[in-house]
C-alpha positions, 0 to 999 in steps of 0.5 A, spaced: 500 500 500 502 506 497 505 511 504 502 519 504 510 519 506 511 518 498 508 524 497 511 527 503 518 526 501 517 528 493 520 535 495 527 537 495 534 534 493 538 539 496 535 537 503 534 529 504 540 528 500 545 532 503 542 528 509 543 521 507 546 521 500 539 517 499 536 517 493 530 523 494 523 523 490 523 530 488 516 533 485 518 538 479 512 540 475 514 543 468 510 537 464 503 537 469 497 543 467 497 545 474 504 548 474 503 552 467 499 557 472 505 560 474 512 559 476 516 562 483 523 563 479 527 561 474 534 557 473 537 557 467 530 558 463 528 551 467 522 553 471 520 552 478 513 552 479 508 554 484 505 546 485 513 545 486 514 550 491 506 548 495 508 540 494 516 542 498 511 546 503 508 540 504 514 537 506 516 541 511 511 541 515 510 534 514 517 534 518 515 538 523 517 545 520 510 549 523 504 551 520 507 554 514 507 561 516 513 561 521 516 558 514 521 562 511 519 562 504 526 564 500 529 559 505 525 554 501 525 557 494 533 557 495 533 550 496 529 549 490 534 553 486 540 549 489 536 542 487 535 545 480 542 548 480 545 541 481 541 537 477 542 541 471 550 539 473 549 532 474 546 533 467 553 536 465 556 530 467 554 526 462 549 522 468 543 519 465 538 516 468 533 510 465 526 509 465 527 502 468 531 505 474 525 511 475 520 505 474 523 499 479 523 505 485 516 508 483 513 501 483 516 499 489 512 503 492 505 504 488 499 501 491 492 500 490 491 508 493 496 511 488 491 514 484 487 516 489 493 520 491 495 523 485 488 526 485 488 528 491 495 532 491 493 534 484 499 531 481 500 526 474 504 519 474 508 523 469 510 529 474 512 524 481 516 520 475 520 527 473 521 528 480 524 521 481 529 521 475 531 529 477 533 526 484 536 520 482 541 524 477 542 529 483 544 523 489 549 519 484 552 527 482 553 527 489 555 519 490 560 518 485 562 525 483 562 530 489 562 524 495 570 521 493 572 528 493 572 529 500 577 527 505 577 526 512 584 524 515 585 520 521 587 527 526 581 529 524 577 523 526 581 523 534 580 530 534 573 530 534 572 524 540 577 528 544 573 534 543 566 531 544 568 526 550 563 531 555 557 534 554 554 540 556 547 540 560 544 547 560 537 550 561 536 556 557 531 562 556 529 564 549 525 570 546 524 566 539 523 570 532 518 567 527 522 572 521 530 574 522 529 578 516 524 582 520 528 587 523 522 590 527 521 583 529 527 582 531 528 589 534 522 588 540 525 580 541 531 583 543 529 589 547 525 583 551 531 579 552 534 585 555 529 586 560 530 578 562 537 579 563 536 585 567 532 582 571 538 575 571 543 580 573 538 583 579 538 576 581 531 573 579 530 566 579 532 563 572 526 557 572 521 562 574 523 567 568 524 560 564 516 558 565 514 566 565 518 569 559 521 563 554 518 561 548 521 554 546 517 548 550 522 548 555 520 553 559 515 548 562 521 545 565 525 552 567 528 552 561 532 545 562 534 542 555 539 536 559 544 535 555 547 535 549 554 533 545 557 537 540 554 538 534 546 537 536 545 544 537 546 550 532 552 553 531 552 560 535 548 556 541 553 550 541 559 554 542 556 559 548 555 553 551 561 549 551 565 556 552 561 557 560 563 553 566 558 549 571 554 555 574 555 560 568 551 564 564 551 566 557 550 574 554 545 574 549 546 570 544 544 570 537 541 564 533 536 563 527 531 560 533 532 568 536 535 570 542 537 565 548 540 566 555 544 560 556 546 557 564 550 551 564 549 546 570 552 540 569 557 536 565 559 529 564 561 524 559 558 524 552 563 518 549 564 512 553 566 507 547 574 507 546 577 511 540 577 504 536 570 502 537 566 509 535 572 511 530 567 509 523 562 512 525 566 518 527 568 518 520 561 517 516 558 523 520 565 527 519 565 525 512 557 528 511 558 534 514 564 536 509 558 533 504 554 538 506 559 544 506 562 542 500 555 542 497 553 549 500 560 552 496 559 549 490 552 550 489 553 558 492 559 557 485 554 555 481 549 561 482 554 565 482 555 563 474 547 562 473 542 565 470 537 565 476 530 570 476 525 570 483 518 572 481 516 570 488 516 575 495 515 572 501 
């Protein structure tokens, strides 16, 4: 039986296979009658249309990115372009994909309910197969063209189990901005994050403000995150926090979330194995985090050299 999930992961390459270098299934809308209502930009003269950007939308608040709203549509339109940008690469490269390999991994999930599905997204069997073969063509650039680019010595594998043998546990205050590029947004937030660190430095109660004034869920607790290694907190948040010593608290720190207040409370032992036992894993996510960086330079290059028209206001 077909998974809505199917539908759901019909979005963008740029997303799921930087992630995990799986094969992605993309809708892209240049051959269905829905998208000839209009287009959102334009990459090279190939259209990114309405009905693809409404189907990643989709997507993200499937994944948990909120009600649509609070969603930062440029953000996701300069994913779709980086997607386009890196299957008309793949093109360059001489990729090709065949009608047998989009068919076996379309037929692997097609069910009794896939018309049924196709009607209610309003999408042709034509439209999910051109977002198969463009995410295919994009995850084999990556794999056999970007992936055996990218080097990660041994020094580098000890340095980061050293680094990361403690984790921090932190509770934290923050007064969230729905849209950074709002400044007078992000001017009343910072103005309130002041007063509630005036009245820290006055000596209020940390939880007491948490449950009062914080905007994440943790505020239910005091603002208690626990605790956390590196790399599972945004970059800005991860470095004030492993900077404070127990007892400590942060300035004003700045992430794309908003303004936070961080206190550390506690550290303790976030790798337990020996070097030898965790330095594989070590590797794969030390291997796909320079994907991810390499990916965002070369796309950024890309740009740079293309001929990209935006029709679209967020």
């Amino acid at each position: 039986m077909l998974s809505i999930r199917i539908f759901r992961r019909l979005a963008v390459v740029f997303v799921l296979a930087c992630v995990c270098f799986a094969p992605a299934l993309n809708v892209w809308a240049e051959t269905t009658p829905a998208a000839a209502s209009g287009k959102v930009a334009d990459v090279n003269g190939a259209a990114i249309t309405q009905l693809e950007f409404d189907q990643t939308l989709r997507q993200l608040r499937g994944m948990g990115g909120g009600n649509g709203q609070q969603l930062d549509k440029l953000a996701i339109l300069d994913k779709l372009i980086a997607n386009e940008l890196l299957y008309q690469e793949s093109k360059k490269q001489g990729i090709k994909i065949t009608a047998k390999e989009v068919d076996d991994i379309l037929n692997k999930t097609k069910g009794d309910d896939f018309n049924k599905k196709l009607k209610e997204y309003k999408i042709t069997e034509e439209y999910v197969k051109s977002g198969i073969e463009k995410g295919l063509a994009v995850d084999r650039l990556i794999r056999n063209i970007y992936l055996p680019k990218i080097n990660v010595p041994e020094t580098d594998i000890k340095k980061f189990y050293e680094d990361n043998k403690t984790a921090v546990e932190a509770r934290h205050i923050l007064v969230k901005v729905e849209n950074m590029r709002n400044k007078a947004e992000k001017d009343t937030a910072l103005a309130k994050i002041k007063a509630i660190k005036a009245r820290l430095d006055k000596g209020e109660d940390f939880a007491k403000l948490a449950k009062e004034e914080s905007d994440c869920p943790s505020g239910e607790k005091g603002g208690i995150l626990g605790a956390f290694p590196r790399g599972k907190m945004v970059e800005p948040f991860e470095k004030a926090a492993f900077a404070l010593k127990i007892g400590e608290r942060s300035g004003i720190v700045e992430t794309k979330f908003g303004y936070h207040i961080i206190e550390v409370t506690g550290r303790q032992a976030a790798i337990e194995e020996p070097f030898e036992k965790v330095k594989e894993k070590i590797f794969n996510f030390l291997k796909n985090q320079r994907m991810m960086e390499f990916l965002r330079t070369k796309v950024d290059e890309m740009r740079k050299g293309a001929r990209v028209n935006i029709y679209m206001k967020n």
